[in-house]
N, C-alpha and C positions, 0 to 999 in steps of 0.2 A: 435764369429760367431756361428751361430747355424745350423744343414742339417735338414729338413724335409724331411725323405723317404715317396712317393706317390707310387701311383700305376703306373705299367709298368714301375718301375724302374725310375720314375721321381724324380727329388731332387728339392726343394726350398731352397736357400741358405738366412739369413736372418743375418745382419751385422748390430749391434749396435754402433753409432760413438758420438762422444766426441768433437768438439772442445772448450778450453778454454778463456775466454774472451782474447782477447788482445795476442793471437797468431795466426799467419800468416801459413795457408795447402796452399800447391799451387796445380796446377790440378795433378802434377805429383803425388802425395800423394795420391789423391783422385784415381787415375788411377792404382797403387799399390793393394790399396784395393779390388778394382773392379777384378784384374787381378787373384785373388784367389777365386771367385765367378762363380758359374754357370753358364748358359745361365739364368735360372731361379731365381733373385736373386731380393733382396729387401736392401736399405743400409736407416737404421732409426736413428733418433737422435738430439741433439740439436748442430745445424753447426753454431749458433753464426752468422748466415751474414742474410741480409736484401738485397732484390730485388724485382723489379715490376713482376719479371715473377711469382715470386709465394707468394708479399704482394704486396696488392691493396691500391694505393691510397700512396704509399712510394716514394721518390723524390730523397734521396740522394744517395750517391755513397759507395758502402763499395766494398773494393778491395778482401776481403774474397768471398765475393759474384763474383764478377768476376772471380774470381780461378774456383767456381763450376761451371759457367756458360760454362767456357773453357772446363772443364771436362765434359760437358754433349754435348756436340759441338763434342766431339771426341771421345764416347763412343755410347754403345747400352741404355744409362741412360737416363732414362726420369722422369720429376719430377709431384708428383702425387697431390701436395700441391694446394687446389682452390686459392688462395688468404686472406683466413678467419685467423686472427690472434693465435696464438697460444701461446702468454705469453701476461697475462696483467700489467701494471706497476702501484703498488697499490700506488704511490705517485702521477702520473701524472694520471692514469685510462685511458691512451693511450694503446691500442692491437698492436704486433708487431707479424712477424713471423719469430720465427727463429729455429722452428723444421720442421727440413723436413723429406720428405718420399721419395725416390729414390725407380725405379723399373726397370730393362729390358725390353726391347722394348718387347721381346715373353713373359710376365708376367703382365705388363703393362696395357695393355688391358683389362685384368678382373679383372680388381682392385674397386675398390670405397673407397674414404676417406674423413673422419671428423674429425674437433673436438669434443671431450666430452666436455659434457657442467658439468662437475666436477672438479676443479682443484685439489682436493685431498689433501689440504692444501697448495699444494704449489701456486708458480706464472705461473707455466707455465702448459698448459691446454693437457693432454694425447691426441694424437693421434690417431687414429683408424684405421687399414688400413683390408678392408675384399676383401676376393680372393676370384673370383665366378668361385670356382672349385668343380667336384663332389669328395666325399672322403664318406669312408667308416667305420662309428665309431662303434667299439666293446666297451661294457663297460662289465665288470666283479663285478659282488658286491663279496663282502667278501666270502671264503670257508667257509661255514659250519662247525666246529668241533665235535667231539664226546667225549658227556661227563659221560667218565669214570669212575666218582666217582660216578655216575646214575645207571650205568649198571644193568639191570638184570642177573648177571650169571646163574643162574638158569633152567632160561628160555633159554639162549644162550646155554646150554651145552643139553639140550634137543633139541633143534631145530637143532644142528650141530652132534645130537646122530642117528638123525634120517637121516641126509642126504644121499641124492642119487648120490653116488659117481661111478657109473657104466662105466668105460673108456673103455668100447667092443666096436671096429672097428673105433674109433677116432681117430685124428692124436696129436699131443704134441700140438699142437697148443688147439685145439677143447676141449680137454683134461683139459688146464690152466683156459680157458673159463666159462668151466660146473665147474670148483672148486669157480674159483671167483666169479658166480653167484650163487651159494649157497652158501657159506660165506658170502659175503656180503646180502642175504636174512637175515641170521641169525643175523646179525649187527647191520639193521633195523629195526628189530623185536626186539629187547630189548637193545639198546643204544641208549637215547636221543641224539639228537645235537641241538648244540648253532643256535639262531633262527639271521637271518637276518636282523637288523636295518636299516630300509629304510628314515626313520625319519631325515632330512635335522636336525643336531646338530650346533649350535650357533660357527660359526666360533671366536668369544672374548666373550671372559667367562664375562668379565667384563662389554662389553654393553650393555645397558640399555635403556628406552623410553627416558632418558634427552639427551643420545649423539644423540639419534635418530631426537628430534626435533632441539635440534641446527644446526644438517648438514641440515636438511629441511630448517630454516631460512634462513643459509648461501646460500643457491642455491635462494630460493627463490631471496634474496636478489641480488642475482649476475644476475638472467635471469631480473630483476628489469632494472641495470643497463646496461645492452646488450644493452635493448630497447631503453634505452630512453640517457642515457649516461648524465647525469648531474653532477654537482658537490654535489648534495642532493643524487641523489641515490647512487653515488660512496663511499660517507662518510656512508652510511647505510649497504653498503657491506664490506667496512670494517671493520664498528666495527663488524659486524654479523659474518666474520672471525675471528677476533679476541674472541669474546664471544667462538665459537665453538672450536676454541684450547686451548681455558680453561678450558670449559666444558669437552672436553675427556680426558685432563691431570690429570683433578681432579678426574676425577668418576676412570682413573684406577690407580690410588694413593690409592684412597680410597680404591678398590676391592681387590689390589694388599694388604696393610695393615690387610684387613679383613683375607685374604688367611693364609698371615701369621701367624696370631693370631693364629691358629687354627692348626699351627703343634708340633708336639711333638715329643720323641725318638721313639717314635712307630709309625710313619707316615712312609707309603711304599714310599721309594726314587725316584718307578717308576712312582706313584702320581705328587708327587714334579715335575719331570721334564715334564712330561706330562701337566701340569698347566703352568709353565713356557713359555712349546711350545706354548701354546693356548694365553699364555698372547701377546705374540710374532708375535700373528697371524699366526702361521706353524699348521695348521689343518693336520689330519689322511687324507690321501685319499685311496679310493681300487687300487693297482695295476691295469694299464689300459694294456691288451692282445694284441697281434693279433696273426688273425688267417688266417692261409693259406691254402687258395682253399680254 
């Protein structure tokens, strides 16, 4: 489970759930969950059951399904899901929905939810749930460093020779103040610092225009078969799936290969795992702030 702290001391509480094929939650399960959540609360995930209240055009009976049903019957839970399927079945190219989005009734309300029309390699298609709340985002880019081995001493030692250090009728406070802003004068005046890279850097070192146009066929491919749903366009998205988990296996086999060639005893280890990270997909981000008042 996760807290989102808002403003005026609001919390969203947001609950990841699991069930496995061929196991049996009853509502009492479902209502355990809930009972450790907020008024404010969101429960996501793939629940494995099938119903007309939130898949359109579904006929049959799943008793899973009826467990949640009970549970939203005797809770503040309401389900956010239009109807629009959320796993496709790449043998049969039948849409099913079996991820849902549960909300609270006081959350509920400003919600809006889709499917992405990505399925990320897998079968079942990311959800998207957006709260139309206001919130207040601080970003921070990286501190600036001072670099030392730059310095002008020379200059520093004249400029701090000269300063006006005169503490007559200030207080200790007033006093720290007039020091740190002449000192730091003298800091800026002869030590560079490290400049801020605003420059959007390639979250996989190893992608390329080839992974790029295969994921393009594959959608293409896929919004093909949305449309029109045949047994031609369904065979065309999957091989175009298939081609594209080739395609990115291989380009970072290959990159990952080339990386390697290229180290030695004298390769910095914080290189090595820093490449690893990126190979991994774990990008640098700035520490994100807040600030108060």
């Amino acid at each position: 489970m996760v807290k989102i702290y808002g403003n005026e001391n609001k919390t969203l509480d947001i609950a990841n759930f699991y069930t496995p094929g061929g196991h049996s939650i009853t509502a009492g399960d479902y209502a355990k969950i809930a009972a450790k959540l907020g008024k404010n609360a969101l429960i996501v995930g793939d629940f494995n059951a099938r119903h007309t209240l939130w898949e359109s055009g579904f006929t049959g009976r799943d008793k899973n399904a009826l467990e949640i049903i009970d549970f939203l019957n005797n809770s503040e839970f309401l389900t956010l899901n239009t109807g629009c399927g959320t796993r496709l079945d790449p043998k049969t190219g039948k849409f099913s929905a079996l991820d849902l989005s549960l909300a609270t009734v006081a959350v509920g309300h400003k919600c809006d939810w889709r499917v992405h029309d990505d399925a990320l390699g897998s079968d079942h298609f990311p959800t998207v749930t957006s709260i139309n709340v206001s919130y207040k985002y601080v970003s921070q880019e990286p501190t600036p460093r001072w670099k030392l081995s730059k310095a002008d001493w020379g200059l520093f030692k004249q400029i701090t020779d000269k300063m006006n250090l005169c503490f007559d009728n200030q207080t200790i406070n007033e006093s720290n103040e007039h020091f740190i802003l002449e000192l730091m004068g003298a800091c800026n005046a002869s030590i560079p610092k490290t400049k801020t890279n605003k420059k959007n850097k390639k979250v996989l070192p190893w992608w390329d225009e080839t992974c790029t146009l295969a994921v393009k066929k594959k959608r293409i491919a896929y919004k093909k078969y949305k449309k029109h749903q045949t047994a031609e366009f369904l065979e065309q998205f999957r091989t175009a799936r298939n081609e594209s988990k080739h395609t990115l296996k291989t380009v970072r086999q290959e990159k990952w290969r080339t990386f390697i060639s290229t180290l030695n005893y004298k390769t910095d280890s914080k290189k090595i795992w820093d490449t690893i990270k990126k190979f991994n997909g774990k990008p640098f981000h700035p520490i994100e702030v807040l600030k108060v008042n």
